[in-house]
C-alpha positions in Angstrom: 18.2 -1.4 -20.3 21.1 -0.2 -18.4 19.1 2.3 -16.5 16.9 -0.1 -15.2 19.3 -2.7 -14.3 21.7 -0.5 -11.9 18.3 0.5 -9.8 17.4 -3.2 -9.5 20.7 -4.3 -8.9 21.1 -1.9 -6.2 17.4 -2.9 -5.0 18.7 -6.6 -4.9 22.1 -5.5 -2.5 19.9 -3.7 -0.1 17.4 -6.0 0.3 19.9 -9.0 0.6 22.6 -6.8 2.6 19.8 -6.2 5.3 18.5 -9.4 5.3 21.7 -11.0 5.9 22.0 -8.6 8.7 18.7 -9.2 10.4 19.1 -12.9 10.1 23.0 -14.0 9.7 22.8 -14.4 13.7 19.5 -15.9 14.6 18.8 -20.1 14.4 15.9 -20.3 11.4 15.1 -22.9 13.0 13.3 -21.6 15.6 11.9 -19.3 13.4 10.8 -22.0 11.1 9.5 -23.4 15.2 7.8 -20.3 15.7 6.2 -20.8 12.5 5.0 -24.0 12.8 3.4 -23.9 15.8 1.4 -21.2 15.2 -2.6 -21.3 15.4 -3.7 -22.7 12.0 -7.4 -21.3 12.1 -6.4 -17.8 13.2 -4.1 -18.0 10.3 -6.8 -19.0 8.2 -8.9 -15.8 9.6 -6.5 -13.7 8.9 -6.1 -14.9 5.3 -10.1 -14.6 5.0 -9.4 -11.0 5.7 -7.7 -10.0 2.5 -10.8 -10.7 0.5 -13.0 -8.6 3.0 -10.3 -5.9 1.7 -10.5 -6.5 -2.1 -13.9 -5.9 -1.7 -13.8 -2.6 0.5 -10.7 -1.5 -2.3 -13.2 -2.3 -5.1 -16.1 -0.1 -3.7 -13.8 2.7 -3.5 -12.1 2.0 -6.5 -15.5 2.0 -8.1 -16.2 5.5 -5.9 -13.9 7.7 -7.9 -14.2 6.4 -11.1 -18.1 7.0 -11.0 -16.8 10.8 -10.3 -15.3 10.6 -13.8 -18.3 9.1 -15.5 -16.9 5.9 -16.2 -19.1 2.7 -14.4 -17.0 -0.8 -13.6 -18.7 -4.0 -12.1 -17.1 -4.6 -8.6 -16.4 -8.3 -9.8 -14.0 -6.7 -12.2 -12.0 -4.5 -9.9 -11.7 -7.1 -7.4 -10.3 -9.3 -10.4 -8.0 -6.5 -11.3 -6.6 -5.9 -7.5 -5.6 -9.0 -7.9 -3.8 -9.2 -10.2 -2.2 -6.3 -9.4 -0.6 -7.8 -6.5 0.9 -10.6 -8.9 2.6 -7.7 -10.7 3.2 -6.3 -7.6 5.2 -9.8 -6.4 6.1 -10.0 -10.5 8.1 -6.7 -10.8 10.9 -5.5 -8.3 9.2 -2.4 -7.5 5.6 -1.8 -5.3 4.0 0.0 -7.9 3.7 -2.8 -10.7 0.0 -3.3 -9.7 -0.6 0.5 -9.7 0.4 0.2 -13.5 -2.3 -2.7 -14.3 -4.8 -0.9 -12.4 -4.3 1.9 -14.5 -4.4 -0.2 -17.8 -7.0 -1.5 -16.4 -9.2 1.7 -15.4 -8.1 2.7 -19.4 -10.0 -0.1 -20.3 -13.0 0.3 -18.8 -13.3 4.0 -21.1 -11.0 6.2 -19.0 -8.6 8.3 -20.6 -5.5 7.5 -20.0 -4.5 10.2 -17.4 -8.0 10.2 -15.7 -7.3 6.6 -15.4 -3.8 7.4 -13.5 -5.5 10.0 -11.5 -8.1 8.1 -10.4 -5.3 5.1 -9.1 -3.3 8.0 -7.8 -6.0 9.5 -5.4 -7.1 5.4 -4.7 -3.3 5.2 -3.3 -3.3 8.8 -1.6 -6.7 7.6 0.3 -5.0 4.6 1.8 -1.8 7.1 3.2 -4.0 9.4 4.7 -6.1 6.8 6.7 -2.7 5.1 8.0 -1.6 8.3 9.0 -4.5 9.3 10.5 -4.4 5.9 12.5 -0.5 6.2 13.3 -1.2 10.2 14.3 -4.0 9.3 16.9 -2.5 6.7 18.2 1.5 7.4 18.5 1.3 9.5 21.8 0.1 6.5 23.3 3.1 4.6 22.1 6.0 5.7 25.1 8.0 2.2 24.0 8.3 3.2 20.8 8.9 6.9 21.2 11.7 5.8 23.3 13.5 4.1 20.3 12.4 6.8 18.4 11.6 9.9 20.2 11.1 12.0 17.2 8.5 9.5 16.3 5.4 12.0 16.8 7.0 14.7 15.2 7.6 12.2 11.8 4.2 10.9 12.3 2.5 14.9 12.5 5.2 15.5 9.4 4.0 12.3 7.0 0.5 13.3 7.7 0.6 17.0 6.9 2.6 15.9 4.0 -0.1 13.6 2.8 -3.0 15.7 3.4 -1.4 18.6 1.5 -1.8 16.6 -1.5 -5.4 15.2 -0.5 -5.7 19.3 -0.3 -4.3 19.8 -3.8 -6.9 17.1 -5.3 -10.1 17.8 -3.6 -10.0 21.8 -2.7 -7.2 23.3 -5.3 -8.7 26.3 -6.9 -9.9 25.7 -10.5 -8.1 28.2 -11.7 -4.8 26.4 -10.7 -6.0 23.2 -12.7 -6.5 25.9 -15.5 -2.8 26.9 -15.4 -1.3 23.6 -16.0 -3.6 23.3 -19.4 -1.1 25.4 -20.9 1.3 22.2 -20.5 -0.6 20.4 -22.5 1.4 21.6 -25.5 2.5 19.2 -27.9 5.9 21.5 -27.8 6.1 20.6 -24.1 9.0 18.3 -23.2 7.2 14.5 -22.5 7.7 14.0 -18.9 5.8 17.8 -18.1 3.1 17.5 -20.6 2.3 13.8 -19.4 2.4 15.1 -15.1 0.0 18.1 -16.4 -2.4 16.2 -17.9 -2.2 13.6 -14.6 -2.9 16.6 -12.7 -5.5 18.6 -14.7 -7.4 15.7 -14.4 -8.0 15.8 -10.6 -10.0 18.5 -11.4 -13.2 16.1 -11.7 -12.3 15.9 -7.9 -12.0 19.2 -6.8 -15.0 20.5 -4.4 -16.2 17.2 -4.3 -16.4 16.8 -0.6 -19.1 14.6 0.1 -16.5 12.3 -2.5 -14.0 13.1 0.0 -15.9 12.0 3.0 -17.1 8.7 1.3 -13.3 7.6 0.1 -12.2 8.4 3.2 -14.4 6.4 5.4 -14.1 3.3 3.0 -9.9 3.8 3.2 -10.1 3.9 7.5 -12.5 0.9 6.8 -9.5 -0.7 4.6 -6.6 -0.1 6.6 -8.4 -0.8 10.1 -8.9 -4.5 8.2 -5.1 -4.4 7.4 -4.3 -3.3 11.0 -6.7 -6.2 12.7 -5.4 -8.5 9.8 -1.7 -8.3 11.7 -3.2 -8.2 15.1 -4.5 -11.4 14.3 -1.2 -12.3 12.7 0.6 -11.9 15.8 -1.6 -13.4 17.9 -1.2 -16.5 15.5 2.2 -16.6 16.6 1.8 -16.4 20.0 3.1 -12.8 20.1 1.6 -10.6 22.6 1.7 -6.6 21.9 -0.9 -3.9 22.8 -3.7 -3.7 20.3 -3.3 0.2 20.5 0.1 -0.5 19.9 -0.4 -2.1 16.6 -2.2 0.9 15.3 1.4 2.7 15.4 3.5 0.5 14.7 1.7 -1.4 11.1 0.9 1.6 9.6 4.8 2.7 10.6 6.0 -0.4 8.7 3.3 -0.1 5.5 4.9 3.0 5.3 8.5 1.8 5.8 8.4 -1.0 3.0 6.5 0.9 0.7 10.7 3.2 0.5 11.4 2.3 -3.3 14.8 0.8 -2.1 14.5 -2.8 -1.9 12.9 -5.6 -3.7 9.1 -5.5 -2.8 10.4 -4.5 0.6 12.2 -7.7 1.6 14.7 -7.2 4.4 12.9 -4.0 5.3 10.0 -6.1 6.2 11.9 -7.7 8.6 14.1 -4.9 9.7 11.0 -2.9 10.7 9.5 -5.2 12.6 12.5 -6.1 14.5 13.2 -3.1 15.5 9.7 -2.0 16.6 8.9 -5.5 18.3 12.0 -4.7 20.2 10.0 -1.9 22.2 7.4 -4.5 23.5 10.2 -7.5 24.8 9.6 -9.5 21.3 12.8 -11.5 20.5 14.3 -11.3 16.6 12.9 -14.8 16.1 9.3 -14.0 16.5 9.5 -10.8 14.8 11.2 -12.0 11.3 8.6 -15.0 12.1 5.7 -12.7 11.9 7.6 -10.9 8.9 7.6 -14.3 6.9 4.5 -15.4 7.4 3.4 -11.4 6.1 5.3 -12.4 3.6 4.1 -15.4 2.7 0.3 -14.3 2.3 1.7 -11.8 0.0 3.1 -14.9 -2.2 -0.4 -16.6 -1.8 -2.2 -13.6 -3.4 0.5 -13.3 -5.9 -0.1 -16.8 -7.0 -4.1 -16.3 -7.1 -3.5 -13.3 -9.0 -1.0 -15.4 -11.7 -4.0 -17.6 -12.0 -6.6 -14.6 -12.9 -4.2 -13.0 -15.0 -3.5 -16.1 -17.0 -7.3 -16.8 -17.5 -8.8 -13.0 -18.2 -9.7 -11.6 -20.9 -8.0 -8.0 -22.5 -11.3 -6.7 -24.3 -11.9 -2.9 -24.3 -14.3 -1.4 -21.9 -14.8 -4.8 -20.1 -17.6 -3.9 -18.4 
């Protein structure tokens, strides 16, 4: 109990701590102004968005299971995504909805590490088409390399780093899955046995490049949905910064707030998009405006998901 406690506690100061910060100084109510005065019915497009995304995240979800033999209804894994973003809103971490979706893939007749394997490579999809996006498109971004003018280089660095393990997962040698079966030992202390059989079972991936094309299509599908999901966003708001722009700097905050070091990434949500909005002439108010508001559809999915949680069912192999 006490080991989970100091993390959250610590989570809670830097999320508060940088809040504070960000806001101590600004009038919220011009924010709240900002707000308020934004267009309703782009608002309501955006919103509209996220389910175009569910369903796009469902089809790949769907993609690498079927490359471990195990079928799911779409309806279902939309369902699930769901309600992993209530856990997501539920638990002080961003990977409580990775943990239902895992349950979840388990339930369907996965085993239990094919069933973390197959969220694991789900997530590792989604990095590599941000990065991707934020690699093509930083050398266009002069503002923002001049707040950060090792920007590229982090960019080239995150991506590399990502597609190293997209490597591992679809073009590893067999005989390097083989070597980790020797892990598998009951004698093996917990934590190794349980990451060798987590990565043994890529192995249903490996070679698979026509797999590897198809996830990776439907994630740049995804996150260019996400990325025009915040351009409309800020346009909502009335703020006005290059489209190309946004294809830097969303994927640069996705990454940002995904840092395991605040609560569901409040205050670096805000912090983020301060700082970067700063590049482009956008005031404090307006950015922790357009933060808010992010924030708030995350709340509204939260809440759907609370309501699918409460009402699903927890039968085995639900399909």
């Amino acid at each position: 109990m006490r080991t989970q406690f100091l993390p959250t506690t610590a989570k809670v100061l830097v999320s508060g701590t940088v809040l504070f910060w960000i806001i101590h100084d600004l009038e919220l109510k011009q924010v709240a102004l900002v707000i308020a005065e934004a267009d309703a019915l782009l608002l309501l497009l955006a919103f509209l968005m996220f389910f175009l995304g569910y369903l796009i995240t469902a089809f790949r979800w769907r993609l690498l299971l079927s490359a471990q033999g195990v079928s799911a209804r779409i309806g279902f894994l939309v369902r699930s995504f769901i309600v992993a973003i209530f856990f997501n809103n539920l638990l002080p971490s961003t990977i409580g909805g990775d943990i239902v979706r895992v349950y979840d893939s388990w339930r369907l007749g996965n085993s239990r590490s094919g069933a973390a394997s197959v969220v694991i490579v789900d997530r590792l999809m989604g990095l590599l088409a941000l990065a991707s996006y934020a690699l093509v498109t930083v050398i266009s971004a002069r503002e923002l390399a001049g707040l950060v003018p090792a920007l590229p280089a982090l960019v080239l660095g995150a991506t590399l780093a990502v597609g190293s393990l997209a490597w591992f997962v679809f073009f590893a040698p067999r005989r390097l899955y083989q070597a980790l079966e020797k892990y598998h030992a009951p004698g093996t202390a917990p934590p190794w046995r349980i990451l060798a059989k987590i990565a043994s079972a890529f192995s249903v991936f490996s070679g698979r490049r026509d797999l590897l094309g198809r996830a990776f299509g439907l994630s740049l599908l995804l996150q260019l949905n996400v990325i025009i999901h915040f351009i409309i966003v800020s346009r909502a708001l009335g703020i006005d910064i290059p489209v190309l722009a946004m294809f830097t700097v969303i994927p640069l905050s996705i990454f940002v707030t995904m840092l395991p070091v605040s609560i569901n990434g409040i205050g670096l949500r805000e912090g983020v998009f301060v700082f970067f909005f700063s590049a482009y002439g956008i005031g404090a108010v307006e950015a922790v405006a357009f933060a808010w508001v992010a924030l708030g559809f995350v709340i509204l999915q939260g809440i759907m998901g609370g309501i699918l949680f409460a009402t699903r069912t927890e039968a085995k192999n639900p399909t």
